[in-house]
C-alpha positions in Angstrom: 71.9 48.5 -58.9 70.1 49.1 -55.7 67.9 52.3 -55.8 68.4 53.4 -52.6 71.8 54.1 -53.2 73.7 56.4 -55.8 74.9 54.9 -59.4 79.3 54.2 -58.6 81.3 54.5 -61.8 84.4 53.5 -62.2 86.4 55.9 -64.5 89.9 54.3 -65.9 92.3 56.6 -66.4 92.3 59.8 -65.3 93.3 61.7 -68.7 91.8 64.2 -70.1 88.4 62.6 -71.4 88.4 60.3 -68.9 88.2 63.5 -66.3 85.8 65.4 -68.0 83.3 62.0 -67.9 84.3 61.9 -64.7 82.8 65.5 -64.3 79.8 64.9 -66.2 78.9 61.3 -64.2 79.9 63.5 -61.0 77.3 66.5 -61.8 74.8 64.0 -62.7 74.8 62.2 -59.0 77.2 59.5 -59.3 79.3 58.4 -57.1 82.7 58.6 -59.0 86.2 56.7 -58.3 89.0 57.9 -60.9 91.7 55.0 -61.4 94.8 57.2 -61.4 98.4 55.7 -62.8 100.2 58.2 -60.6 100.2 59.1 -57.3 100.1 63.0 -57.4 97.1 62.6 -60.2 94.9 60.7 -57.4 96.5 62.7 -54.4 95.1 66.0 -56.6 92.0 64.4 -57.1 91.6 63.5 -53.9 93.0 66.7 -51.5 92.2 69.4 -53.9 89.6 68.4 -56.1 91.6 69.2 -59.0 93.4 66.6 -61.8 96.6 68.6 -61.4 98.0 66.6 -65.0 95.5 68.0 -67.1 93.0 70.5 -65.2 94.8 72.0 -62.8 92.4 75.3 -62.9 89.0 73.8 -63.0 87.5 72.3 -59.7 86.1 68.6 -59.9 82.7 67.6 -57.8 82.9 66.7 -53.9 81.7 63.0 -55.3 84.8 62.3 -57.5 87.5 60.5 -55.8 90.7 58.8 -56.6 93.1 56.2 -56.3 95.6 54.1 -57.8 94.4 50.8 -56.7 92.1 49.4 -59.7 90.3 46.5 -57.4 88.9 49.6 -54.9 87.9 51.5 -57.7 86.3 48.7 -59.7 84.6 48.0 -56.0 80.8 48.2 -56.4 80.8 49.4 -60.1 77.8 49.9 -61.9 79.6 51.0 -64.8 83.4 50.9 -65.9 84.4 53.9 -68.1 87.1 52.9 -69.9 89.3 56.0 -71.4 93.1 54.7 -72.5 94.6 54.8 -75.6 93.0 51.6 -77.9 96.2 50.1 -78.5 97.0 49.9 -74.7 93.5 48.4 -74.1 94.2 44.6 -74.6 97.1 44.2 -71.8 95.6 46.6 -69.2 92.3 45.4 -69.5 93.5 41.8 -69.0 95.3 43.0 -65.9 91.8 44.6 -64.4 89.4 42.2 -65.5 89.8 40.1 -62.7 88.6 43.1 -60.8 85.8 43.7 -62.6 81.6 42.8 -60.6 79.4 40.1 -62.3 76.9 43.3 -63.3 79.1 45.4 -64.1 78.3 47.4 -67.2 81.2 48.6 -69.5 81.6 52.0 -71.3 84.1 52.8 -73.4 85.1 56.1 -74.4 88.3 55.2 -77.2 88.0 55.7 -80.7 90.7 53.7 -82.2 91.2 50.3 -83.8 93.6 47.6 -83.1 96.4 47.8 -85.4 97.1 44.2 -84.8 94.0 42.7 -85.0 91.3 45.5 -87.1 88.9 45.1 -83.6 86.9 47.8 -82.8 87.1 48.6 -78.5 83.7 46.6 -77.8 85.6 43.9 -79.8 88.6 43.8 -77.7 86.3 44.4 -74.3 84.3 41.5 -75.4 87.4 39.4 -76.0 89.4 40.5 -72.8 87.0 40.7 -70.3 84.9 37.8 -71.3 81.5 40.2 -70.9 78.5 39.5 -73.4 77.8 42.7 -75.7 74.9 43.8 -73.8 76.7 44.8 -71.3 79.3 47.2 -73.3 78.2 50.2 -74.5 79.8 53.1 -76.6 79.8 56.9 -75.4 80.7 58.9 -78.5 80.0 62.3 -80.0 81.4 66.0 -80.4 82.9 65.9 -77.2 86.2 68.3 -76.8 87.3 67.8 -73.0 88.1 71.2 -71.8 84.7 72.7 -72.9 82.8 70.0 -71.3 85.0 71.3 -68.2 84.4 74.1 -68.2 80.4 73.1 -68.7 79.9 74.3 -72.2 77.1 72.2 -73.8 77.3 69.0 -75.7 75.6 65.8 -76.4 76.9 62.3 -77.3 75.6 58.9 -78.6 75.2 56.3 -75.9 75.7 53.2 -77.8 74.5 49.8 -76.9 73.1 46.3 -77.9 70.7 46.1 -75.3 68.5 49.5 -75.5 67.4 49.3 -71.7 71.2 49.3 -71.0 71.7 52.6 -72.6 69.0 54.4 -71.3 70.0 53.6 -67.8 73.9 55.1 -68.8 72.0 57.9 -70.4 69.8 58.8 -67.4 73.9 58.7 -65.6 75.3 61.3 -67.8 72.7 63.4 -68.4 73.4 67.0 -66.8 72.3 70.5 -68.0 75.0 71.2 -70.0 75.5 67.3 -71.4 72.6 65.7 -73.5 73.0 62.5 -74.1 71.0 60.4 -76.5 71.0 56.7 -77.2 71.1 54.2 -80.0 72.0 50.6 -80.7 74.7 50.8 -82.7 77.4 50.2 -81.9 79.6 49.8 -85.0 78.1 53.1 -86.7 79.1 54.7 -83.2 82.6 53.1 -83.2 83.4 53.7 -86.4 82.4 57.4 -86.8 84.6 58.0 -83.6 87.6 56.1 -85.1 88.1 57.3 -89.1 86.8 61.0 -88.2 90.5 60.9 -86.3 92.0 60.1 -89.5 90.3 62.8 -91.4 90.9 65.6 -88.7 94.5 64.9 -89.6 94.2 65.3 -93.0 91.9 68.8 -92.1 94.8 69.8 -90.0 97.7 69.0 -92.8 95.5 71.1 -95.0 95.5 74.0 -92.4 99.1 74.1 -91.6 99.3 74.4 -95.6 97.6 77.2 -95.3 95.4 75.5 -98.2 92.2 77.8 -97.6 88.7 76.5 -95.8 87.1 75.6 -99.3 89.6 72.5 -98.7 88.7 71.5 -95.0 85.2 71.9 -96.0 86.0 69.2 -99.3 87.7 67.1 -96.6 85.3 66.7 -94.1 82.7 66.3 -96.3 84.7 63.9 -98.6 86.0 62.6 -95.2 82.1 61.9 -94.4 81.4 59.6 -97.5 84.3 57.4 -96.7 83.7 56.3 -93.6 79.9 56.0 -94.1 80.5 53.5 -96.8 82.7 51.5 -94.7 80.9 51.4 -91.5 77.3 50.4 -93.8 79.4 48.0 -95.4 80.5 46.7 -91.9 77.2 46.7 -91.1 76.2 49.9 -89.5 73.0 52.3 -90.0 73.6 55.0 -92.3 71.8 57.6 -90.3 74.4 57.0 -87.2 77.2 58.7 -89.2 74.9 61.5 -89.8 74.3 62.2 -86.2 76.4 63.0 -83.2 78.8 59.7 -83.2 79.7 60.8 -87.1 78.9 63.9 -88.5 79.1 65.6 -84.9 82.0 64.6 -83.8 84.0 65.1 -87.2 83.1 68.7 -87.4 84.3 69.1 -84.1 87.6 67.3 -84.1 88.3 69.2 -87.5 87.8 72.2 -86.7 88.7 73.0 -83.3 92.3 73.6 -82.0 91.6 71.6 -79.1 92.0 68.6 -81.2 94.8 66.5 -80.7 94.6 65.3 -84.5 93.7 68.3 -86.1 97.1 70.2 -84.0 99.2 66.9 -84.9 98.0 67.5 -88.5 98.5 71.0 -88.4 102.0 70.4 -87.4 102.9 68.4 -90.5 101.4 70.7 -92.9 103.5 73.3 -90.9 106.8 70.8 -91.6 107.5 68.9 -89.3 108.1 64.7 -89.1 105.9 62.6 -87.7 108.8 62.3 -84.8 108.8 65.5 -84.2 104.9 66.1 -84.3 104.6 63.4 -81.9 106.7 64.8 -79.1 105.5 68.3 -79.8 101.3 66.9 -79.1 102.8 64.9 -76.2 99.3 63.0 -75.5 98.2 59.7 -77.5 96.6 61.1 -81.3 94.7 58.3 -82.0 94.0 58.8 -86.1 98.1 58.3 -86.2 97.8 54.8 -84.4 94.8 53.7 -86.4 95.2 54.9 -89.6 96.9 51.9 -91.1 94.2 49.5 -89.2 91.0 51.4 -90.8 92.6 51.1 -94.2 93.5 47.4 -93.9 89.6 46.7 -92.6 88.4 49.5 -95.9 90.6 46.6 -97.6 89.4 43.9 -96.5 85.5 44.8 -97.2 86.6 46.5 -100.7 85.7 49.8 -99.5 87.5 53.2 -101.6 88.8 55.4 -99.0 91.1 57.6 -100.6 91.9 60.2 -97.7 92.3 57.5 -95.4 95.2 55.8 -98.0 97.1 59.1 -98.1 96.9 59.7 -95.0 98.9 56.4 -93.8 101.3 56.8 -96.4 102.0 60.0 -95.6 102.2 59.1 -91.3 104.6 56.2 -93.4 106.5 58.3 -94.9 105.8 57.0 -98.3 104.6 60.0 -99.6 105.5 63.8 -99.6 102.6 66.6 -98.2 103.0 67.8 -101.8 102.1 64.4 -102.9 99.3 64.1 -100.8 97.9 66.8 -101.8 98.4 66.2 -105.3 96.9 62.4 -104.9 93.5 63.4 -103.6 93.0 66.4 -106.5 94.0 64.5 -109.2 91.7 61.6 -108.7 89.4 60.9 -111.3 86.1 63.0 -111.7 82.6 61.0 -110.4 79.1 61.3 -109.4 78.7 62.7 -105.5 76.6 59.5 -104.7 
């Protein structure tokens, strides 16, 4: 990356997350190239400043552009953002890697697992791409797109093997109203992002249940313990899942509206099927795709993850709400260790 010239990210797609990064790299002095699936997304971008799909009222900066073309927007990359669902990451990465410079540095922004294969996204990027992990890094972190928008504050966890690598993505991001901070783990990072999905489900079902807030409080903090023992045993630092990329970002996604799991939860607990949740949420809810993945991998490494098994029996169908409920209170009585 030349220093006479300003950092150019590549930001794929333009969704909601993948907007708001595309703010925050924007603000920050980046040149900024949003790779749109539709026309009238990168024609908005583009004529009006605006991403007329998902922020039609808040104006984007004169440095974000758009188009539809993924070799012109990959042109020049310093960084790739990826922002897509996880389970659509495999096949459309394939397609764009070809695209991709030598130097390149690769971001991703999904918090999902592979339900085929258990792979976390830096996994699959690795895989796909063909790109050593030093030069994929994690963004992750309480990080609810239409506040960032609108250019409330938050921070996030820049996650990457090589620590000179995140620094430089950190010193990309970093605006006065986003703080970023780094780290080199990736798994802890990718892993708090992924189960917290799962538990903001559970937070929501308890909601729309109208179950009380000593229960959402029980679940997030039960919600905590589980995924910290399966991202240590996976090989993660403890003190990750008590910073931004876990503890942050599950308090956030389980108790703000904004949340796509916490609404799809709530929407169960209110009644509905996971049909009719699903077309009523309209955008990708990530904790119902990966459920059944985390539990396989808490399986595999002979982890207990008891809200995470009721959870994808329930999306399953396996189980009744009252069940559910029933399942995780009648447990047996432990230590809280």
């Amino acid at each position: 990356m030349s220093q006479n010239r300003p950092v150019r990210a590549a930001v794929f797609s333009a969704g909601s997350w993948g907007t708001a990064v595309g703010r925050i790299l924007g603000d920050a002095g980046a040149d900024v190239v949003m790779h749109a699936r539709r026309d009238e997304i990168a024609d908005g971008i583009n004529q009006h400043h605006r991403n007329p799909g998902y922020f039609p009222d808040i104006a984007l900066p004169d440095s974000l552009t758009a188009t539809t073309d993924p070799g012109a927007a990959l042109a020049g990359a310093d960084y790739l953002v990826l922002s897509i669902p996880a389970q659509s990451l495999r096949a459309n990465l394939t397609a764009w890697a070809p695209h991709i410079p030598d130097r390149t540095v690769i971001v991703s922004l999904m918090k999902g697992i592979e339900t085929d294969t258990g792979l976390r996204a830096s996994q699959i990027i690795a895989q796909t791409a063909g790109v050593p992990a030093d030069r994929i890094a994690v963004l992750s972190g309480p990080n609810l797109a239409r506040e960032i928008m609108q250019g409330q504050p938050a921070a996030a966890t820049v996650a990457c093997p090589d620590e000179n690598a995140a620094r430089r993505f950190q010193q990309a991001c970093h605006t006065p109203y986003f703080r970023p901070y780094t780290s080199t783990d990736v798994i802890g990072c990718e892993l708090g992002g992924a189960v917290k999905n799962v538990i903001a489900l559970a937070v929501g079902i308890a909601a729309g249940m109208g179950l009380g807030d000593n229960a959402t409080a029980m679940l997030i903090t039960r919600g905590l313990a589980e995924t910290t023992r399966l991202a240590v045993r996976m090989g993660a630092h403890p003190e990750t899942l008590a910073g931004l990329a876990g503890l942050g970002d599950l308090v956030a996604t389980c108790s703000s509206p904004l949340s796509r799991n916490r609404t799809f939860g709530a929407y169960l607990g209110q009644g509905m099927t996971v049909a009719q949740a699903t077309a009523a949420t309209r955008q990708t809810t990530e904790g119902v795709k990966s459920a059944t993945a985390i539990l396989a991998l808490a399986r595999h490494h002979d982890v207990e993850m008891p809200i995470t098994e009721v959870m994808a029996a329930l999306l399953h169908e396996k189980i009744s709400l009252d069940e559910a409920a029933a399942t995780l209170m009648q447990r047996p009585p432990k230590p809280e260790r």
